[in-house]
VOMARKOL-270201 format. One line per 5 residues: number of its first residue (from 1); for each residue x, y, z of C-alpha. Coordinates in steps of 0.5 Angstrom, whole numbers, padded with zeros to 4 digits. Example, Ala and Ser with C-alpha at 12.3 -4.5 7.8 and 13.67 -1.06 7.14 Angstrom:
% residues 2
1> 0025:-0009:0016; 0027:-0002:0014
This chain:
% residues 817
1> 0380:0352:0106; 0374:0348:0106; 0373:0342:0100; 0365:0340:0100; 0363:0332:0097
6> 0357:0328:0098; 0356:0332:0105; 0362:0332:0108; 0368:0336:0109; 0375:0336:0110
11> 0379:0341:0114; 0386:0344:0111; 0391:0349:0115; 0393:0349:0122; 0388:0344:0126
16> 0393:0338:0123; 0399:0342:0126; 0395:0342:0133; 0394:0335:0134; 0401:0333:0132
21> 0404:0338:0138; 0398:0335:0142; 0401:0328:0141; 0409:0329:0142; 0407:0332:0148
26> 0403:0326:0150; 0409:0321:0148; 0415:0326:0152; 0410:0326:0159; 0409:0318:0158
31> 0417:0317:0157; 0418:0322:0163; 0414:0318:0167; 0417:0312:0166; 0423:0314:0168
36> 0420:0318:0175; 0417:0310:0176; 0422:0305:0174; 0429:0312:0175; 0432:0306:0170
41> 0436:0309:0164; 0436:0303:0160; 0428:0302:0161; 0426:0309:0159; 0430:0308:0152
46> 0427:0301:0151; 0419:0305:0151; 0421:0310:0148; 0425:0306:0142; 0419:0301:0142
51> 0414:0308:0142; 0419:0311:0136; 0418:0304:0132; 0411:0304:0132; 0411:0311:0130
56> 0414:0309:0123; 0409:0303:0122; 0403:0308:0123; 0407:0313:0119; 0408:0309:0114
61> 0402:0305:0114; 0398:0311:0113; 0403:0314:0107; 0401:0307:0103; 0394:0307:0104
66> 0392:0315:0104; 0390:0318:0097; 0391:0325:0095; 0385:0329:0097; 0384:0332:0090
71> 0384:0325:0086; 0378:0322:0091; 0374:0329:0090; 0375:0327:0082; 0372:0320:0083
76> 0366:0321:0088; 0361:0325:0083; 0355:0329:0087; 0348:0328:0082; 0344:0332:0086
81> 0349:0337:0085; 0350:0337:0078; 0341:0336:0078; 0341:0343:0081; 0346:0346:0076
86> 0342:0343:0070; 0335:0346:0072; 0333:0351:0067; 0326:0353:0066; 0324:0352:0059
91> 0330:0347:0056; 0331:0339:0059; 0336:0337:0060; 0339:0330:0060; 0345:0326:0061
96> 0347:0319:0059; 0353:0314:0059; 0356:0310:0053; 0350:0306:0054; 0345:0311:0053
101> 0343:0309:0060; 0340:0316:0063; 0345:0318:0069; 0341:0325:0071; 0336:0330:0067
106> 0332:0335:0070; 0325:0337:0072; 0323:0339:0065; 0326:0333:0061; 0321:0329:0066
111> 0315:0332:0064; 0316:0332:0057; 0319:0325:0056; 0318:0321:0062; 0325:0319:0066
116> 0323:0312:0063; 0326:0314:0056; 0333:0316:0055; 0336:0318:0049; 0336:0317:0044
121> 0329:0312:0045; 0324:0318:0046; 0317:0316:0044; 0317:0321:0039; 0314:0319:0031
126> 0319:0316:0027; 0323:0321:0023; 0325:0325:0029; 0328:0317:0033; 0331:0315:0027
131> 0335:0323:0028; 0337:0322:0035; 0340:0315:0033; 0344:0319:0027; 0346:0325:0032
136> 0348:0321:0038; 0353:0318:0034; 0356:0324:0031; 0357:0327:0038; 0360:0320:0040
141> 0365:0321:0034; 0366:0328:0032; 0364:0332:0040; 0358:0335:0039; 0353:0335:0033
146> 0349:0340:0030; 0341:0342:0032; 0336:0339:0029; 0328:0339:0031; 0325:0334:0033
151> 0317:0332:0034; 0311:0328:0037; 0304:0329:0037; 0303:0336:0040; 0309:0339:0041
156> 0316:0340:0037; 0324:0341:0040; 0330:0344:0038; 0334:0338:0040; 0342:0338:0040
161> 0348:0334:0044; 0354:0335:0046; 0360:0329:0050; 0362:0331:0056; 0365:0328:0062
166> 0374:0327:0065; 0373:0321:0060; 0369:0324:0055; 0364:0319:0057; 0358:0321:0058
171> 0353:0326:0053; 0350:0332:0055; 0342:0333:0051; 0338:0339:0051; 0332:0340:0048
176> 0328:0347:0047; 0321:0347:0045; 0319:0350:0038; 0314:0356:0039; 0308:0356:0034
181> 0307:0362:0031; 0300:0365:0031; 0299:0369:0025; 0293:0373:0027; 0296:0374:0034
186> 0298:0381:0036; 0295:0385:0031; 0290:0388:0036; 0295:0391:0039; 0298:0394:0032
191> 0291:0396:0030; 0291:0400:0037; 0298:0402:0037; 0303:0405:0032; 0301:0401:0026
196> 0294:0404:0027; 0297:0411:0029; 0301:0410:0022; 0294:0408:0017; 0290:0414:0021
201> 0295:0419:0019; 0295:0416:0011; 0287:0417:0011; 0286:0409:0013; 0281:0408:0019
206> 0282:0400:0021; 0277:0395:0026; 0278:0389:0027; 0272:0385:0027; 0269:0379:0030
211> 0265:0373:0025; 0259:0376:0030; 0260:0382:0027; 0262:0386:0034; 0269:0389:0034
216> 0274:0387:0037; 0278:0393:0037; 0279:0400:0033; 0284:0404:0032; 0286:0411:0035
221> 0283:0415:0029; 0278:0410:0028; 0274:0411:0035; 0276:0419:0035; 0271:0420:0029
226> 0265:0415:0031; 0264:0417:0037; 0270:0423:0038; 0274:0420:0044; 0281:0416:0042
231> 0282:0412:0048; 0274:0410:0048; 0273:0403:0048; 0268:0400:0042; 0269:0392:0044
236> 0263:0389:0044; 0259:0395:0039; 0256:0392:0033; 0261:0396:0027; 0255:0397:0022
241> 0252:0401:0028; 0257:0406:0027; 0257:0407:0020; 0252:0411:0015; 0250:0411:0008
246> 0246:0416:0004; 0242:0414:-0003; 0248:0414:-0007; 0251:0409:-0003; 0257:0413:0000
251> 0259:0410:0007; 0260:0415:0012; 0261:0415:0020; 0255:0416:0024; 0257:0420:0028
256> 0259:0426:0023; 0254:0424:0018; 0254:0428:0011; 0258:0433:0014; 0264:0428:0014
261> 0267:0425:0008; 0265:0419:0004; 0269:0412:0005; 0270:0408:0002; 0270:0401:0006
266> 0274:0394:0004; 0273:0388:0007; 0279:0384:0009; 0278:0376:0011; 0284:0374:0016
271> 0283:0367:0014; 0290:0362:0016; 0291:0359:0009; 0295:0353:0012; 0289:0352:0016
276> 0282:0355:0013; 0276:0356:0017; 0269:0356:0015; 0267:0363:0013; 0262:0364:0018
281> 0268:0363:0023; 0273:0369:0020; 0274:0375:0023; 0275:0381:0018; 0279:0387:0017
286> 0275:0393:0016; 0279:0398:0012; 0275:0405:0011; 0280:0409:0006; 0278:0417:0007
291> 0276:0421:0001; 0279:0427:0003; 0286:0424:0005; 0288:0425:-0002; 0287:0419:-0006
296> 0286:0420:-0013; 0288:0414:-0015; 0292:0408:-0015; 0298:0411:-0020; 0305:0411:-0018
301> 0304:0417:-0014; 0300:0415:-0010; 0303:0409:-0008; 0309:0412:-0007; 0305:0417:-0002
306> 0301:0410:0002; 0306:0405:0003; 0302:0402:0009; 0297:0401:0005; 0300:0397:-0001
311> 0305:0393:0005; 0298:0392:0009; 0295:0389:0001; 0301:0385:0000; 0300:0380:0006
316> 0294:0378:0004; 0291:0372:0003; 0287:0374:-0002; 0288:0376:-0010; 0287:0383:-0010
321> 0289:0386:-0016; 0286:0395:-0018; 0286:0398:-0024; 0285:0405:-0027; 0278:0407:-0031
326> 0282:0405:-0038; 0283:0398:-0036; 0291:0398:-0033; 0294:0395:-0028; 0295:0400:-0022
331> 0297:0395:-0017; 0298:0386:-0016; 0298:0383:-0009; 0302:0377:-0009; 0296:0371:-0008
336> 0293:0374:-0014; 0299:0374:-0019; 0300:0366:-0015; 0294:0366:-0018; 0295:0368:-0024
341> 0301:0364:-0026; 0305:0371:-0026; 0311:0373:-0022; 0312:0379:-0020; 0317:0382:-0027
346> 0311:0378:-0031; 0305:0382:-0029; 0302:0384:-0036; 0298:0391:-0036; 0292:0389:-0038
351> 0288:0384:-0035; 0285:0381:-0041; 0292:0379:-0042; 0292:0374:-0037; 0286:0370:-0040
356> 0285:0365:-0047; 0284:0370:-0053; 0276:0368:-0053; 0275:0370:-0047; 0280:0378:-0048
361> 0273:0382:-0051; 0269:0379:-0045; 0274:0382:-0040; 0276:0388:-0043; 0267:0389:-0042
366> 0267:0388:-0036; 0272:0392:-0034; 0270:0397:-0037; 0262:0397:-0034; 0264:0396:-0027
371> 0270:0403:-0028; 0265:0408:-0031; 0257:0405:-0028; 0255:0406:-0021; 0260:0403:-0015
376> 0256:0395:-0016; 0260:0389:-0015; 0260:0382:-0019; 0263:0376:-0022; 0265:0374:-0030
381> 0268:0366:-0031; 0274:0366:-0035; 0280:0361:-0037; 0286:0363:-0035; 0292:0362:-0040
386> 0296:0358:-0035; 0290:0354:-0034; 0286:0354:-0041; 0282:0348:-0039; 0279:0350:-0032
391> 0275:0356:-0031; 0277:0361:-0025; 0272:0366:-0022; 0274:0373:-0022; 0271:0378:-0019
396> 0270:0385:-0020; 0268:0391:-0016; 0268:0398:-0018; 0271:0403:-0014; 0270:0410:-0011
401> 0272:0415:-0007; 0279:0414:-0009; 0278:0420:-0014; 0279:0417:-0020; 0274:0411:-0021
406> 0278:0404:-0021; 0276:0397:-0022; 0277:0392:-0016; 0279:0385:-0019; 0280:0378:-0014
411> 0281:0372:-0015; 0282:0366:-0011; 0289:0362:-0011; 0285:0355:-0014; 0291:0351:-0014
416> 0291:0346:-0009; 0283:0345:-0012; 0286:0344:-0019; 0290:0339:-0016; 0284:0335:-0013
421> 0279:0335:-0018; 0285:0332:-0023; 0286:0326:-0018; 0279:0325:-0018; 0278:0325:-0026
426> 0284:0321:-0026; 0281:0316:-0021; 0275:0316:-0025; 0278:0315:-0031; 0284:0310:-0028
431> 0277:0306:-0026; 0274:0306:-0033; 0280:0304:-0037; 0280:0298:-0031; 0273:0296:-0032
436> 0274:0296:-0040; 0280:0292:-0039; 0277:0287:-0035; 0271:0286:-0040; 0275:0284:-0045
441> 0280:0280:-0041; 0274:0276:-0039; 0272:0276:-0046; 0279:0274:-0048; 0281:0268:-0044
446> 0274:0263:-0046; 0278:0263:-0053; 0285:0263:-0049; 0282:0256:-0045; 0279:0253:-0052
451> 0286:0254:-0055; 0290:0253:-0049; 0287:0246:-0048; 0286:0244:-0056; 0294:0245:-0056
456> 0294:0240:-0050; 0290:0235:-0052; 0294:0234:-0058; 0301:0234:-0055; 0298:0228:-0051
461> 0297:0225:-0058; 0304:0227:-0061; 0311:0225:-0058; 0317:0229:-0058; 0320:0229:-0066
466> 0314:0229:-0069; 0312:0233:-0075; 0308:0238:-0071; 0310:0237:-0065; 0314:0243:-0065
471> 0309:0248:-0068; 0303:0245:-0063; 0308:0247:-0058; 0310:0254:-0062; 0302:0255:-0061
476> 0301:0254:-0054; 0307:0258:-0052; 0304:0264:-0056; 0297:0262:-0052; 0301:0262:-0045
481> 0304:0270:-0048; 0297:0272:-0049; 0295:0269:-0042; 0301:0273:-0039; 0298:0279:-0043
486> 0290:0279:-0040; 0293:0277:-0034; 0296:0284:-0033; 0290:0288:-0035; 0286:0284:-0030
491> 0292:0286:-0025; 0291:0293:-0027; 0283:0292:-0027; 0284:0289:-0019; 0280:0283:-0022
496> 0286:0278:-0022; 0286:0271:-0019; 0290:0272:-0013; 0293:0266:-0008; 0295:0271:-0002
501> 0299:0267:0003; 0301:0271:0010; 0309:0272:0009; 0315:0277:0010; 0317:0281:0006
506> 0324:0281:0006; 0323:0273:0004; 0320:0276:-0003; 0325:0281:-0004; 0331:0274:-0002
511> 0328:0269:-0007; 0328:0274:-0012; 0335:0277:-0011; 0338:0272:-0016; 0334:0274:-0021
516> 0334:0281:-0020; 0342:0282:-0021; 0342:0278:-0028; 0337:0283:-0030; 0341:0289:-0028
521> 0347:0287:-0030; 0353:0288:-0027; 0354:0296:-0028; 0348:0297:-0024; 0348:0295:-0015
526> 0343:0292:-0011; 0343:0294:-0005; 0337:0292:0000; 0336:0295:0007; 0330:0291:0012
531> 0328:0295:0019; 0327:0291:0025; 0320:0287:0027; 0317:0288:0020; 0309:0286:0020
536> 0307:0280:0015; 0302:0282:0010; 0297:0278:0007; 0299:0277:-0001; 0300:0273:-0007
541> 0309:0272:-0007; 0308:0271:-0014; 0305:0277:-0015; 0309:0281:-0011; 0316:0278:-0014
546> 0312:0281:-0021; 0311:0288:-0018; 0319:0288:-0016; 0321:0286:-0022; 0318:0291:-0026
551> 0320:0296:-0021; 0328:0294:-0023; 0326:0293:-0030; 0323:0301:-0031; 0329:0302:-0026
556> 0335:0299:-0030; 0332:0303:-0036; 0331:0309:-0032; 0338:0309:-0031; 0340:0307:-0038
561> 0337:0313:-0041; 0340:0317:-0036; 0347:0315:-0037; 0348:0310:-0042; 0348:0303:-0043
566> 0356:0302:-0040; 0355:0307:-0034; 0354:0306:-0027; 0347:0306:-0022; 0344:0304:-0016
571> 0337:0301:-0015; 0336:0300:-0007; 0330:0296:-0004; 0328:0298:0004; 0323:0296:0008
576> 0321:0300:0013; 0316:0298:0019; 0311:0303:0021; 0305:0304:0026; 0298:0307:0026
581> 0301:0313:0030; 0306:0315:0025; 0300:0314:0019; 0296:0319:0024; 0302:0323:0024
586> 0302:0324:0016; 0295:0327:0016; 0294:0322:0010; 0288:0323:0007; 0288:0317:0002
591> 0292:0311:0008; 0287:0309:0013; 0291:0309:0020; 0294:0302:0022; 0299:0298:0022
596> 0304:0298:0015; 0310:0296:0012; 0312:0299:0007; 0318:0297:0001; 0321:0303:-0002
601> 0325:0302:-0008; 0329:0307:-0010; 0333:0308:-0017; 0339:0313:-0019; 0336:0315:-0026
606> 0333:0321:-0029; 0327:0322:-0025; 0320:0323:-0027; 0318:0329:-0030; 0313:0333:-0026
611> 0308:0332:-0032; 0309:0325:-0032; 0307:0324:-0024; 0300:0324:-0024; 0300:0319:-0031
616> 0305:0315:-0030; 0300:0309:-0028; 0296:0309:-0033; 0295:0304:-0038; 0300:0304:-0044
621> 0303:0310:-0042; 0310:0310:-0042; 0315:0316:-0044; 0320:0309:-0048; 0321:0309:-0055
626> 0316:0306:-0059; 0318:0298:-0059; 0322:0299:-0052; 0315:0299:-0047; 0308:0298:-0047
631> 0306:0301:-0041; 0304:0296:-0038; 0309:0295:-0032; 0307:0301:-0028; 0300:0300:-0029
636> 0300:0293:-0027; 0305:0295:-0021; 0298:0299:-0019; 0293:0294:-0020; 0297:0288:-0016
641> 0297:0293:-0010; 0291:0296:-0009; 0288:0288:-0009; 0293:0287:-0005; 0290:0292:0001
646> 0295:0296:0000; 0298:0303:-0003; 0302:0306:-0008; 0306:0313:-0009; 0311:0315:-0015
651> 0315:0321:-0014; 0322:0324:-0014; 0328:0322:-0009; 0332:0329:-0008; 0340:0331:-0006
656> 0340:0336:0000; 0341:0341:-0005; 0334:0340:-0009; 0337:0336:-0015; 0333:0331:-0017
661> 0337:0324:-0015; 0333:0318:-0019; 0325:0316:-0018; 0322:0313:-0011; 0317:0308:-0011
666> 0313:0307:-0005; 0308:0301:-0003; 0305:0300:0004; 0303:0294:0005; 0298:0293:0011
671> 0300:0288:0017; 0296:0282:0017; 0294:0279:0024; 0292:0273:0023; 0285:0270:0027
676> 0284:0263:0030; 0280:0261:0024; 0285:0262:0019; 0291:0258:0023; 0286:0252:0024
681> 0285:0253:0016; 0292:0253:0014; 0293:0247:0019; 0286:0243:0016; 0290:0245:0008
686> 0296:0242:0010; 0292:0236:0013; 0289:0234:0007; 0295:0234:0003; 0298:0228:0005
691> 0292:0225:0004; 0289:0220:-0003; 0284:0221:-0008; 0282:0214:-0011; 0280:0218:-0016
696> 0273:0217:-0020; 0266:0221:-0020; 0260:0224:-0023; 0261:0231:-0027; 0256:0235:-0030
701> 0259:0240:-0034; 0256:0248:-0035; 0259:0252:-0040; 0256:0257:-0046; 0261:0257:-0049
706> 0262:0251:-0054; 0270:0251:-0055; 0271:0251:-0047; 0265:0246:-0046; 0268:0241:-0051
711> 0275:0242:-0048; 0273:0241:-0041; 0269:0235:-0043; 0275:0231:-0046; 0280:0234:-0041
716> 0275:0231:-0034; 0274:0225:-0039; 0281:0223:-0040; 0282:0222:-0033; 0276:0218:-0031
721> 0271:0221:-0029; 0263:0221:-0032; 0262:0227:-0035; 0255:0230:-0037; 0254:0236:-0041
726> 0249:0243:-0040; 0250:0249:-0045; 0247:0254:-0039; 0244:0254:-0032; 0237:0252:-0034
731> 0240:0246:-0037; 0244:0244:-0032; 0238:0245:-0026; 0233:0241:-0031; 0239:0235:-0030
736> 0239:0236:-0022; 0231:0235:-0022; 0231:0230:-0027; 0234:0226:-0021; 0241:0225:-0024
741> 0245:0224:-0018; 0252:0228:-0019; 0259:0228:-0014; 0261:0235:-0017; 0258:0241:-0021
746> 0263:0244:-0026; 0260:0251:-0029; 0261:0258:-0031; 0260:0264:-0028; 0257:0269:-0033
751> 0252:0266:-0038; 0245:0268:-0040; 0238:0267:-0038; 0241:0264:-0031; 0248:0266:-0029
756> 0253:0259:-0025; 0251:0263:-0018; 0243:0263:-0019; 0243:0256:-0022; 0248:0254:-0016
761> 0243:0256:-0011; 0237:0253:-0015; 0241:0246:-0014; 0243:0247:-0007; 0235:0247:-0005
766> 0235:0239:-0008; 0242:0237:-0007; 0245:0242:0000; 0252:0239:0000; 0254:0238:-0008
771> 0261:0242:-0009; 0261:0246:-0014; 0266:0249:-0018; 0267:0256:-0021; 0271:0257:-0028
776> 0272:0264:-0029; 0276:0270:-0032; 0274:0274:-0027; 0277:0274:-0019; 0276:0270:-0015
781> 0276:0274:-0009; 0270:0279:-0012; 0267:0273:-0014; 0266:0270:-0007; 0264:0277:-0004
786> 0259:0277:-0009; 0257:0270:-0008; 0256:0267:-0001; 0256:0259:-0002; 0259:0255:0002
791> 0263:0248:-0001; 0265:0253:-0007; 0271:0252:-0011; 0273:0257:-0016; 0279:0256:-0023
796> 0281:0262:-0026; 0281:0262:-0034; 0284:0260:-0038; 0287:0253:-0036; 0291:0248:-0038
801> 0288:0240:-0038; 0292:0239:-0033; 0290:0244:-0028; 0283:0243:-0028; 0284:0236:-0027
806> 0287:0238:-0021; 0283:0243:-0019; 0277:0238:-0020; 0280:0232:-0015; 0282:0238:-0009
811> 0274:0240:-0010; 0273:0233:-0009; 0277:0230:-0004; 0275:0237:0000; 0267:0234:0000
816> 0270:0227:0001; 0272:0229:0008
């Protein structure tokens, strides 16, 4: 018996029994040797005790240090023994330790993934990385773990694994690829073969043909009757070569002309659905149905006798629905009743049915015409009952030869359509509603500033425990609500004064924990989740602590609603990195490819209603009762992310069983790579904090509106500046060219005959370095994009005394560097 590891063997059986006769025979000649030389018995006993000695210790020596032959076998492992058992053509296989480190793999495992990466570290999209971890450690725990798939960006695998190994100490991972089926794939070989055998007997000649219009192939039945030879090839013919058609526009084959009998010919586009092509680019199937095969009609009888026929219809992509002469409904293929909004119990018998009551009499016409005039085709517009409001084509076809005359109906499955042009109207209007909202928020805070500011400087005047005191105080807090109420409809309209700072999003989410649990309550948990190495982003951290607010807010009433003021719920906050492959990988038609990390917040209320989905940022919108919402929340959600540069999605998170579990909100936020200028800028702003202002200066103040002009004025004059006053931009250049000499200017953006920038630019002819400052209800970042000016300052309105004496010291330390 032989025993092979590593390369050597061991042999077991007679040879040990030969070499330990060879060596007793050895020891017995030296002794008798030693007794012929020295003929002394007491020396011979003396070597051969000596020799017996030796023995022993060798023996023994050898018996401490042997090791059975079994157990070294179990300890040396042969890899290359174990590669060449896993080769198996189309499936990689890999073996990995407790430390997924990659101990073997085969060669298919190398030229999928690369021996660089073990599992479960493949480079495959996000999804399927987060998979494999969840499926290594259930077969670390359980044994094994059930197949799952797997994907990158060109091919995906069935992948599954299993522990193994005398100590259970090692994985076994396979990896199957998935074949993508091909829908148009084979069926040249079934129009030749058996099917096209099958329809030929019914009377049903069939040729698939190219967009080019020559054949690709026919059946049997088919080249028998054009050219009387079943196993001829006509690839390559045109196929309207081997047709004919007489005055009345009766199709018959060339070959037989009038002596044959009439067909009547359907064409079947063999377009994918999930992937549709240009109609240039389709190939068709062509059906020529025999009028002497028996078909007299579409009637149950003769269903029942052309069952290929119908099974053919039914895997269509087109709507194709037949009616008989009166109007009745013959037959319905499942992409028209898709597109009809019926299911197959629910097929009404007329097709005037199907649509609204004023379009039923124009229908019913047409219906009519087509089945008793000459075999013509056309189409009608009419509004569908599921969808009153679009209107849909339908075609129709009169149809001859089938016996009775017959009425073809089509009608293309305009869903996915529908859905577009909704989001674009929705779009279209979301963007009206935001240029409304911006107007008259702009409009809004010229008298929240004249208000605001009044109510300052008459607390300068008044001290705690005055008379009036409290009621200038009341005012002012309503003034800062009303504020608080403009800035959300700018928030929707993109048009908010933001300040973004580059920052992490988890830091967000830990500043405003605190205030998040208060808000909740102590029935509902928070729970927050962050992925590893997340990008920073570009935002305003008050604004993005106001978008999880309100997140949590419409989440804790969510969950009230859904299980009372006392139940319990949970909200969760995760964060997640993802890179522009993954985006690519979605095939988002919405998110450009790039870097993003994304806050998901996740409640386990009652979900959103699918007809609330596609309004459910709208302003004012809100399903609450009347009293409990605005409708304002979700909307300015919106607004502050879309100015941030970022995106929103609203939709349903679901148990594996497809129970609706609670609503999901998920924000991409895209990463921020900040450049050289912008870190010397940060450093220059830090810089100029730790700086004094002396204070002091020459003002010339430009607003149209009387009220914010008059508090500006004695707001700048109260802090010691020498203020000089311009009702529009006309006045204020007149003051620059009179020679008044100024350190800054102060103006409105939006006035008539000349606006703040156009005035700006006239001044900075004479006076290139002047800084000016911007007060204006409208954003800042728009503002800049619209007006290239260097040294210019901006404050958004409305404003208090003191924040636009601060406003006016930073502008002028920054020219006084």
């Amino acid at each position: 018996m032989s025993i092979k590891r590593l390369g050597f063997t061991v042999q077991q059986g007679s040879r040990p029994l030969t070499d330990t006769l060879a060596v007793a025979a050895a020891v017995l000649a030296s002794i008798a040797m030693i007794q012929l030389v020295t003929a002394s018995a007491l020396v011979t006993l003396a070597y051969a005790g000596g020799l017996v000695v030796l023995g022993l210790v060798a023996f023994a020596s050898a018996r401490r240090h042997a090791v059975p032959l079994d157990a070294a076998a179990a300890e040396i492992t042969d890899w290359s023994v174990t590669a060449c058992a896993i080769e198996q053509p189309g499936c990689a296989v890999a073996i990995t330790d407790r430390a997924n480190r990659l101990v073997c793999a085969n060669a298919a495992y190398e030229l999928w993934f690369g021996s660089g990466y073990a599992p479960p570290r493949l480079p495959v999209d996000g999804a399927s990385s987060e998979l494999l971890s969840r499926s290594a450690r259930a077969a670390w725990r359980d044994g094994e773990c059930a197949e799952f798939t797997i994907a990158d960006e060109r091919q995906t695998w069935t992948a599954s694994a299993q522990r193994a190994g005398r100590a259970d100490e090692y994985l076994v991972w396979r990896f199957t690829p998935v074949a993508r089926s091909e829908p148009l794939q084979g069926m040249g070989a079934q129009i030749s073969g058996m099917l096209g055998a099958m329809l030929s007997a019914a009377g049903i000649e069939v040729a698939l043909v190219g967009a080019d219009g020559a054949i690709r192939t026919v059946s049997r039945g088919f080249a028998r009757r054009a050219c009387g030879d079943e196993t001829a090839s006509l690839t390559g013919q045109e196929f309207v070569s081997l047709l004919r058609a007489d005055e009345r526009d009766r199709i018959y084959f060339a070959r037989e002309g009038r002596k044959g009998s009439p067909q009547m010919l359907l064409q079947v586009p063999l377009a994918d659905p999930e992937a549709p092509q240009p109609a240039a680019e389709v190939p068709v199937l062509m059906l020529l149905l025999d009028s002497a095969a028996g078909f007299g009609g579409w009637g149950t009888e003769v269903s029942g006798q052309t069952p290929q026929l119908e099974g053919l219809l039914e895997q269509l992509p087109l709507g194709l629905a037949m009616t008989d002469r009166d109007g009745h409904f013959l037959f319905a293929n499942p992409a028209f009743r898709r597109a009809a909004g019926v299911d197959a119990k629910g097929v009404p018998p007329y097709p005037s049915d199907l649509v609204v009551r004023q379009d039923k009499t124009a229908l019913s016409d047409a219906v009519r015409r087509y089945a008793q005039g000459p075999a013509s085709s056309g189409d009608i517009a009419v509004r569908l009952r599921r969808e009153p409001d679009e209107p849909v084509s339908l075609g129709l076809a009169g149809v001859r030869g089938l016996g009775e005359a017959a009425v073809l109906l089509s009608l293309a499955d305009t869903t996915e359509e529908t859905r577009l042009r909704r989001q674009v109207a929705q779009a279209t209007k979301m963007q009206a509603v935001g240029q409304l909202a911006g107007g008259v928020a702009h409009d809004f805070n010229n008298v929240l500033t004249a208000i605001i500011g009044y109510c300052d400087l008459m607390l300068l005047r008044h001290t705690p425990g005055d008379s009036d005191y409290d009621d200038i105080q009341q005012i002012r807090a309503n003034s800062n609500r009303a504020a608080s109420l403009t800035r959300q409809l700018l928030a929707f309209s993109r048009q908010q004064t933001l300040q973004p700072e580059v920052l992490q999003l988890p830091d967000v989410l830990a500043e405003v924990s605190q205030l998040l649990k208060r808000l909740l309550g102590a029935k509902i948990t928070l729970r927050t989740h962050h992925d590893r190495n997340l990008g920073p982003v570009r935002a305003d951290p008050r604004q993005l602590e106001q978008v999880i607010i309100n997140l949590a807010v419409n989440a804790r009433d969510a969950i009230q609603a859904k299980h009372g003021e006392h139940a319990h719920g949970t909200l969760s906050f995760s964060t997640r990195r993802v890179e522009a492959i993954d985006i690519r990988r979605m095939g988002s038609e919405i998110i450009p490819a790039g870097d993003y990390t994304v806050l998901i917040a996740e409640d386990t209320g009652g979900g959103i209603a699918p007809e609330h989905l596609s309004k459910i940022f709208e302003p004012f919108f809100t399903t609450k009762e009347v009293g409990k919402g605005t409708g304002l929340g979700l909307s300015t959600v919106y607004g502050i992310v879309k100015q941030s540069g970022g995106f929103i999605f609203a939709d349903n998170a679901k148990f594996p069983d497809g129970a609706i579990r609670g609503a999901r909100f998920t924000i991409y936020l895209p990463v921020h790579h900040m450049s050289e200028e912008e870190r010397l800028k940060v450093e220059a702003e830090e810089d100029e904090e730790t700086r004094e202002w002396s204070g002091g200066g020459r003002i010339l103040l430009v607003e149209d509106e009387d009220m914010v002009r008059a508090v500006a004025e004695r707001a700048l004059a109260r802090q010691g500046y020498a203020v000089v006053t311009a009702s529009d931009g006309e006045e204020g250049v007149e003051l620059i060219q009179s020679g008044e000499e100024f350190d800054l200017v102060v103006s409105d953006v939006v006035m008539p005959s000349m606006d703040g920038p156009a005035m700006a630019r006239e001044i900075r002819k004479l006076h290139p370095r002047l800084p000016v400052l911007f007060m204006s209800g409208y954003a800042e970042e728009q503002l800049r994009r619209e007006i290239d000016i260097d040294g210019m300052h901006f404050i958004a309105k409305p404003f208090s005394v003191q924040q636009i004496a601060q406003k006016v010291e930073q502008a002028l330390r920054a020219n006084r560097r």
